[in-house]
Backbone as a printed PyTorch tensor [residue, N CA C, xyz], in Angstrom:
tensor([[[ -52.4200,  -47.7960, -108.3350],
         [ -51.5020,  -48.6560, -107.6070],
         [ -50.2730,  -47.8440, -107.1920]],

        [[ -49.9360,  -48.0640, -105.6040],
         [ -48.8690,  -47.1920, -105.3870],
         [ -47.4160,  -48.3450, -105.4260]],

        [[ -46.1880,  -47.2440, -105.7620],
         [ -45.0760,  -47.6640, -106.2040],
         [ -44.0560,  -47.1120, -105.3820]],

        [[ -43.2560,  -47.1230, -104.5290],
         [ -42.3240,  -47.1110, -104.0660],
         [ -40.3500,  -47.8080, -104.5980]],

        [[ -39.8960,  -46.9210, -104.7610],
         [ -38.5720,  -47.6050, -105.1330],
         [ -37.7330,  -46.2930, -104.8650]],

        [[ -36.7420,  -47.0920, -104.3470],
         [ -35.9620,  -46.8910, -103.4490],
         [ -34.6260,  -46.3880, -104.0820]],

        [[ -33.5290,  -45.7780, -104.0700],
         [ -32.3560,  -45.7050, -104.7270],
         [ -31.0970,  -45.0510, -103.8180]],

        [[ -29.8390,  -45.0680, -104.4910],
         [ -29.0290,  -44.6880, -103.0830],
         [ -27.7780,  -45.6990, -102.3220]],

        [[ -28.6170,  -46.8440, -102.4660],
         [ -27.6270,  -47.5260, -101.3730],
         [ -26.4840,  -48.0920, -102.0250]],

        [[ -25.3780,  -48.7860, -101.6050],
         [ -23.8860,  -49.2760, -101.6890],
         [ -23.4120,  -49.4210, -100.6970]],

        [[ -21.8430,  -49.8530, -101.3640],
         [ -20.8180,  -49.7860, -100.0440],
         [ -20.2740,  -48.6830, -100.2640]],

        [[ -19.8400,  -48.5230,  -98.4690],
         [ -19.3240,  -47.2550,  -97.8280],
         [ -18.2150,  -47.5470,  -96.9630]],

        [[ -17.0840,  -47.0420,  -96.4530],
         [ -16.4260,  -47.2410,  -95.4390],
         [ -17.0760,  -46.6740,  -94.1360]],

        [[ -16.8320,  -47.7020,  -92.8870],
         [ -17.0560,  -46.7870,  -91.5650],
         [ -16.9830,  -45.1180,  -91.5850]],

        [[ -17.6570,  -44.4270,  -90.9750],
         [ -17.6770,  -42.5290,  -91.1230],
         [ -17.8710,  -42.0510,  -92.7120]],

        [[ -18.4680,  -42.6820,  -93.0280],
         [ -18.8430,  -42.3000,  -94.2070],
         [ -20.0930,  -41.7070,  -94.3380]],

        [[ -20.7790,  -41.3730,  -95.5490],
         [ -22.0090,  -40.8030,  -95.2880],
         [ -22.8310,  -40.9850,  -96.5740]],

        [[ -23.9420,  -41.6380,  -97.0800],
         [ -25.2020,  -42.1200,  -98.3250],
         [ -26.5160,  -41.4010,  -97.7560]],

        [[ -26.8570,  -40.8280,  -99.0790],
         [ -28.3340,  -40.5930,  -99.0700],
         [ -29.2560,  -41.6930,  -99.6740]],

        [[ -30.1800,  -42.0440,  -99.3700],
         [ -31.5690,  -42.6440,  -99.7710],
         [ -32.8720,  -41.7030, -100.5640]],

        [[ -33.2020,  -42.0840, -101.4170],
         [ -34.0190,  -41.4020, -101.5430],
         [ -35.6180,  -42.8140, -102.0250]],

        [[ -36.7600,  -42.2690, -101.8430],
         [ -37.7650,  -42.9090, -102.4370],
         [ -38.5690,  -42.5060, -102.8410]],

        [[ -38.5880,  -42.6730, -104.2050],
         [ -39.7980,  -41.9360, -104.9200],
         [ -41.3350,  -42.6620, -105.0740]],

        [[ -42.0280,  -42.0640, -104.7740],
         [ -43.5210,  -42.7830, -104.3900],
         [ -44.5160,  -42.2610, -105.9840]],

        [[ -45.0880,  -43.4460, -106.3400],
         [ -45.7130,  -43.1310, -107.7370],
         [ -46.9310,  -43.8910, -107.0800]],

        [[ -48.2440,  -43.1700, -108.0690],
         [ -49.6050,  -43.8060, -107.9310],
         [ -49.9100,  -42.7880, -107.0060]],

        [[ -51.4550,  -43.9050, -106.2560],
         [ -52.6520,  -42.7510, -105.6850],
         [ -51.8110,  -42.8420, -103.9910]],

        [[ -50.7690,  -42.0190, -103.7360],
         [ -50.4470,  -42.1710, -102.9310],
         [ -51.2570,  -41.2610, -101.9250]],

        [[ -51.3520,  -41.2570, -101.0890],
         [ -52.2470,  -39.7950, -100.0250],
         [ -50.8830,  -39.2520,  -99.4700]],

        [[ -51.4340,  -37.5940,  -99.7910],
         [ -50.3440,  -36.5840,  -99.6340],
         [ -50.4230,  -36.5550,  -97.7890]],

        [[ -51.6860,  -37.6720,  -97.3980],
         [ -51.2280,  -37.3820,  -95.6510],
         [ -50.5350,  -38.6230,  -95.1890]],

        [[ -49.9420,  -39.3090,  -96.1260],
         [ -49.3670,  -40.1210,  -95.8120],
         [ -48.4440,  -40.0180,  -95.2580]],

        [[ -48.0920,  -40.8260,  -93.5010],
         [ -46.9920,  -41.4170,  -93.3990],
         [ -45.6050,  -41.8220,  -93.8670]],

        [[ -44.4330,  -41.4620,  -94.0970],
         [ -43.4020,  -42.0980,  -94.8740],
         [ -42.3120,  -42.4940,  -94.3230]],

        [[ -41.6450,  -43.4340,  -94.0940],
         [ -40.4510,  -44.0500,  -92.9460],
         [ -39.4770,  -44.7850,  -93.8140]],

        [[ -38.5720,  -45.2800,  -93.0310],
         [ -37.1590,  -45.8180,  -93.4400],
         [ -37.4290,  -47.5260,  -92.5590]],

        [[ -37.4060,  -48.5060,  -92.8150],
         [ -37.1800,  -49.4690,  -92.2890],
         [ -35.4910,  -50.4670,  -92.6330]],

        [[ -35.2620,  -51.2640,  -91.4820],
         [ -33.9750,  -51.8530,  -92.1400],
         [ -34.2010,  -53.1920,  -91.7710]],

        [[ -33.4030,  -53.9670,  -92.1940],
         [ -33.1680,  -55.1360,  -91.6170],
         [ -31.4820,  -56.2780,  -92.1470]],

        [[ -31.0040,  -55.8120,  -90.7490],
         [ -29.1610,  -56.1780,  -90.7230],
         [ -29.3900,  -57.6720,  -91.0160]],

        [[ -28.3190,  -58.0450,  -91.3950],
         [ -28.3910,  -59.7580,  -91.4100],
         [ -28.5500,  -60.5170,  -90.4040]],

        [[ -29.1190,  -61.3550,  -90.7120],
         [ -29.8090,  -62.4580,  -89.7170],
         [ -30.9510,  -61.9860,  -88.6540]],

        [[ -31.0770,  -60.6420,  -88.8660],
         [ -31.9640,  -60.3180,  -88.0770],
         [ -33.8250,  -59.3010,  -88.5960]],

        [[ -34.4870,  -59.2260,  -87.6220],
         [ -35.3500,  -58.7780,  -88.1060],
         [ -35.4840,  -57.3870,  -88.6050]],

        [[ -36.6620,  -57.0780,  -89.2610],
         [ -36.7100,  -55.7230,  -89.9210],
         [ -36.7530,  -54.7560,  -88.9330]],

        [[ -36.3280,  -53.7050,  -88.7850],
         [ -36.3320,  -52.8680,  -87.5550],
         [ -36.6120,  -51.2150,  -87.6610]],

        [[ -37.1820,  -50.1930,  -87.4700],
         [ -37.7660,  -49.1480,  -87.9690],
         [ -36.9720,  -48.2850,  -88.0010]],

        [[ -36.2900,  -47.6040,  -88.9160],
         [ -34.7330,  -46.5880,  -88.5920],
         [ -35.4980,  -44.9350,  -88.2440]],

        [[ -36.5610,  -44.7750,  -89.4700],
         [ -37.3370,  -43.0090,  -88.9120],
         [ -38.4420,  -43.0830,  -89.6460]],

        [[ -39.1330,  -42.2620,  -89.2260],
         [ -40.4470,  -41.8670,  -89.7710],
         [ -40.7510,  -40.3220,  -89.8280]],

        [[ -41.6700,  -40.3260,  -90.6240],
         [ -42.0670,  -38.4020,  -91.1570],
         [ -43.6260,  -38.3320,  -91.5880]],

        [[ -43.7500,  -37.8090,  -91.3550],
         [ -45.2520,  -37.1580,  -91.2390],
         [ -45.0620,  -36.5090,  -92.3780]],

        [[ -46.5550,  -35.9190,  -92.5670],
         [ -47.2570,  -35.1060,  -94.1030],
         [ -46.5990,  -33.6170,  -93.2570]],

        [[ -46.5460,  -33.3610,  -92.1000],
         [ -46.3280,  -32.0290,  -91.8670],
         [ -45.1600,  -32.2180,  -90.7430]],

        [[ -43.9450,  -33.1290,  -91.4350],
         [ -42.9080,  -33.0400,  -91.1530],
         [ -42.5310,  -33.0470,  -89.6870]],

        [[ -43.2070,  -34.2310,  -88.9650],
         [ -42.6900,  -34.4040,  -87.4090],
         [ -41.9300,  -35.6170,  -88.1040]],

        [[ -41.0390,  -35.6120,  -87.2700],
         [ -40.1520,  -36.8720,  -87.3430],
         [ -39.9010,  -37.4850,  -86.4160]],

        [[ -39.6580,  -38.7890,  -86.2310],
         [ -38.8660,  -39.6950,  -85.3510],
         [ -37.8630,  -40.8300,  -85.6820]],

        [[ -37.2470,  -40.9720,  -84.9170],
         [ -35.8820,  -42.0750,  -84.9320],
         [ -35.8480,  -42.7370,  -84.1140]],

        [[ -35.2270,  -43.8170,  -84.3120],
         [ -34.7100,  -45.3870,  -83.5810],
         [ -33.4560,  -44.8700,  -83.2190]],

        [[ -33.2470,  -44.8270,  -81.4220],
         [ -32.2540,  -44.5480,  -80.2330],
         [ -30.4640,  -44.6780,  -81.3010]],

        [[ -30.5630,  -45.5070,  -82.3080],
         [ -29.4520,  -46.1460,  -82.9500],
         [ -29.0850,  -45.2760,  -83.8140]],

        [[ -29.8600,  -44.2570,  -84.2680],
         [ -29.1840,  -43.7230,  -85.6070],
         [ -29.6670,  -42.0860,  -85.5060]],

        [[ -29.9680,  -42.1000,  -83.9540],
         [ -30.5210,  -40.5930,  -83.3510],
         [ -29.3350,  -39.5490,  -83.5250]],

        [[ -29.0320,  -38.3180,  -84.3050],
         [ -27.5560,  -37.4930,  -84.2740],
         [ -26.8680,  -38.2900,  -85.5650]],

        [[ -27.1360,  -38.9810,  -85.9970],
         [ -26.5190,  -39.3770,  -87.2700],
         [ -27.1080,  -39.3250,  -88.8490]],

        [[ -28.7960,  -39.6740,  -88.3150],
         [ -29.2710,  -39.9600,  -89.4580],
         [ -30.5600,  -38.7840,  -89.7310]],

        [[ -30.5490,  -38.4780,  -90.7810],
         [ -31.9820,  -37.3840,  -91.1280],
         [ -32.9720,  -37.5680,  -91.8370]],

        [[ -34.4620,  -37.6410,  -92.1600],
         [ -35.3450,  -38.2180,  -92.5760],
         [ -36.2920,  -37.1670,  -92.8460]],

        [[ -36.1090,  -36.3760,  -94.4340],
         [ -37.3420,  -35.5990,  -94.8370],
         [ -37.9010,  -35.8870,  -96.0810]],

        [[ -38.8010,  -34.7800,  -96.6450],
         [ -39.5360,  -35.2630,  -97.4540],
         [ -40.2760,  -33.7790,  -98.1240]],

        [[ -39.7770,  -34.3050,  -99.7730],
         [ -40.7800,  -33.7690, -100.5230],
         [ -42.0570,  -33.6340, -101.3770]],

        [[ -42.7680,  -32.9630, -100.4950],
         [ -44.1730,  -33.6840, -100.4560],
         [ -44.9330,  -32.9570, -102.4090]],

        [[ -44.0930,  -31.9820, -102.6600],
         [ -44.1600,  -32.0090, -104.3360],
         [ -43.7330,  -33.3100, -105.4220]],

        [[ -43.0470,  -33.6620, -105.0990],
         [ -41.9460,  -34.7280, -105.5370],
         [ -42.2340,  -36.4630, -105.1760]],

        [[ -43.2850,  -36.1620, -104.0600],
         [ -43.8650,  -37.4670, -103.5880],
         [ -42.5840,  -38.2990, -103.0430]],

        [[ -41.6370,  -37.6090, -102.2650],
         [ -39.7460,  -37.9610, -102.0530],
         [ -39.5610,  -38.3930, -101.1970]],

        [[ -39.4570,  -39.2460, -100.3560],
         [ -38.8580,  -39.0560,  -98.6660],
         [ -37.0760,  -39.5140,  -98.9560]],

        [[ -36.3940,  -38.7520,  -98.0560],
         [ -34.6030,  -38.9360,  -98.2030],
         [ -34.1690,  -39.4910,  -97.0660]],

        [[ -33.2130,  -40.1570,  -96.9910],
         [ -32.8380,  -40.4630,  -95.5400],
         [ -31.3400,  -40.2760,  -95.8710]],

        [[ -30.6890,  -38.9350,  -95.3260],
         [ -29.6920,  -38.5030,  -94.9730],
         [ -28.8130,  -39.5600,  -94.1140]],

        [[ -27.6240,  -40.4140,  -94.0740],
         [ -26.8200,  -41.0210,  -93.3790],
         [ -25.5440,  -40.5040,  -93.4730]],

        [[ -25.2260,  -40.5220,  -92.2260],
         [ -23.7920,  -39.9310,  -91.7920],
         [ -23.4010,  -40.5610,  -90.7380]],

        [[ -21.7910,  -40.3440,  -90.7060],
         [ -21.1040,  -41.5750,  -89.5030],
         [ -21.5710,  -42.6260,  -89.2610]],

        [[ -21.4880,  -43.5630,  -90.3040],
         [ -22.4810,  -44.7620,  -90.7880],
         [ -20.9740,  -45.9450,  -90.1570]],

        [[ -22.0000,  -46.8630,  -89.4880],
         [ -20.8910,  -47.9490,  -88.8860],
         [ -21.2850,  -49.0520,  -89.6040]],

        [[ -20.5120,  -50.2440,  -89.4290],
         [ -20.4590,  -51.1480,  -89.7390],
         [ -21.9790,  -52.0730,  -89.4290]],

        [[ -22.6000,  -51.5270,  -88.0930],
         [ -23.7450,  -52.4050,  -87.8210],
         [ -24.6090,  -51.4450,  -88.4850]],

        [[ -24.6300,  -50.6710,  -89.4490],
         [ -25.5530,  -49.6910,  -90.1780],
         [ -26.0800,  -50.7590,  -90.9960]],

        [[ -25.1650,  -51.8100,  -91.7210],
         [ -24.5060,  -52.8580,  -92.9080],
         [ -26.4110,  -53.4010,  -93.1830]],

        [[ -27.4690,  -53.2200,  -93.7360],
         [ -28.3910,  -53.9020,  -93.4300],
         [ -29.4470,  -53.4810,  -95.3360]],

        [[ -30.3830,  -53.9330,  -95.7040],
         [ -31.1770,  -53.5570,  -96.6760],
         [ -32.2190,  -52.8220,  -95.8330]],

        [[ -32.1850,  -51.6570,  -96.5680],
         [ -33.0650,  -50.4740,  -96.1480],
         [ -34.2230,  -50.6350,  -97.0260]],

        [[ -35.0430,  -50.5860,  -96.3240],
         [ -36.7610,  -50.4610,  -97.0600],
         [ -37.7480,  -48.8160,  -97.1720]],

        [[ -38.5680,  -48.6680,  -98.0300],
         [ -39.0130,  -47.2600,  -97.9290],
         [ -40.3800,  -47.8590,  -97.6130]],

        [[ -41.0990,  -47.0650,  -96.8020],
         [ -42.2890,  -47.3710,  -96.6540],
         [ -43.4980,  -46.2180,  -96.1440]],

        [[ -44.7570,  -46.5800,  -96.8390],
         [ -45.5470,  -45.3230,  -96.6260],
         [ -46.7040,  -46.2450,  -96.1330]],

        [[ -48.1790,  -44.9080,  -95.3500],
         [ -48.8880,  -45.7070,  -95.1270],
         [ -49.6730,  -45.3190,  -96.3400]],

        [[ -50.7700,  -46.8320,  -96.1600],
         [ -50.7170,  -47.7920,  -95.0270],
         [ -49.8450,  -48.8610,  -95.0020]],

        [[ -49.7150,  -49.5920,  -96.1130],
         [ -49.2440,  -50.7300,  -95.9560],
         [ -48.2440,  -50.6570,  -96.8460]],

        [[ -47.7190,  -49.8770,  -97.6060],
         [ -47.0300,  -49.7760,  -99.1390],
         [ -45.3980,  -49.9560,  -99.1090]],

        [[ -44.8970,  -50.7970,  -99.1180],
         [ -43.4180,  -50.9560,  -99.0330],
         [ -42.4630,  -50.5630, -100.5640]],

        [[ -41.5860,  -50.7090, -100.6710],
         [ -40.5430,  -50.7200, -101.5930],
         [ -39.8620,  -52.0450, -101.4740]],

        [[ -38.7880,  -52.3960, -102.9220],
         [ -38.2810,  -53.5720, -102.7660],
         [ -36.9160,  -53.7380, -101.7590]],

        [[ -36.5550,  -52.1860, -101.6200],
         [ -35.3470,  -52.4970, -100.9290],
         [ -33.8780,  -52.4280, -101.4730]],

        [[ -32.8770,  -51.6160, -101.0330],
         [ -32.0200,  -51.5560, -101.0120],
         [ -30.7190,  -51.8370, -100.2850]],

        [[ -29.4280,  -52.0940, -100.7090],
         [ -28.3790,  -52.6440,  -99.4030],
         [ -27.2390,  -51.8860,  -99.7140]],

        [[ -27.2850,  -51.7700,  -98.1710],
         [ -26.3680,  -50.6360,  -97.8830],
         [ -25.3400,  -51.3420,  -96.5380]],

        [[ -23.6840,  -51.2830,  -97.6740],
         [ -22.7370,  -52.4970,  -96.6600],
         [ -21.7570,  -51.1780,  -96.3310]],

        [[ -21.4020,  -51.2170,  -94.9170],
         [ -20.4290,  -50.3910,  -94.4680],
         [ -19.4110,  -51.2920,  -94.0030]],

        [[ -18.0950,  -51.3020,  -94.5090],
         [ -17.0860,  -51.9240,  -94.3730],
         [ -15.8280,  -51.2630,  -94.7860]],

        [[ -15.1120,  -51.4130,  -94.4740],
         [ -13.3430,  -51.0850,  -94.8870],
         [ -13.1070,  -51.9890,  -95.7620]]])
């Protein structure tokens, strides 16, 4: 059974900067998929980055130049680097691998 949990998040002031990290336990596949999902209040879950087994990455237009998304594939790790974090950052971040394997989630409030 795979396990995902998540650690990292809090409050931050605007320009501030939190790492994420998620550690993946069980029969996870080392070609797995591993991403960052969020979801701000009142709204839906929304995909922040994703990383590949051989480290291609991608990002959501919103957090492109701010945010970084790697992974140690010894460690079974993915990190999500945040920097110059705004107020609409304010949302519970999810870790997620494929196929279907989520984490419970963490919240991460940017405010003054």
């Amino acid at each position: 059974q795979v396990q995902l949990v998540e650690s990292g998040g809090g409050l931050v002031q605007p320009g501030g900067s939190l790492r994420l990290s998620c550690a993946a336990s069980g029969s996870i596949r080392s070609s797995a998929t591993m991403g960052w999902f969020r979801r701000p209040p009142g709204r839906k879950r929304e995909l922040v980055a994703w990383i590949t087994s051989d480290s291609t990455t991608s990002y959501a237009d919103s957090v492109k130049g701010r945010f970084t998304i790697s992974r140690d594939n010894a460690k079974n790790t993915v990190y999500l680097q945040m920097n110059s974090l705004k107020p609409e950052d304010t949302a519970v971040y999810y870790c997620h691998a494929t196929p279907f394997y989520w984490g419970k989630g963490t919240q991460i409030t940017v405010s003054a």
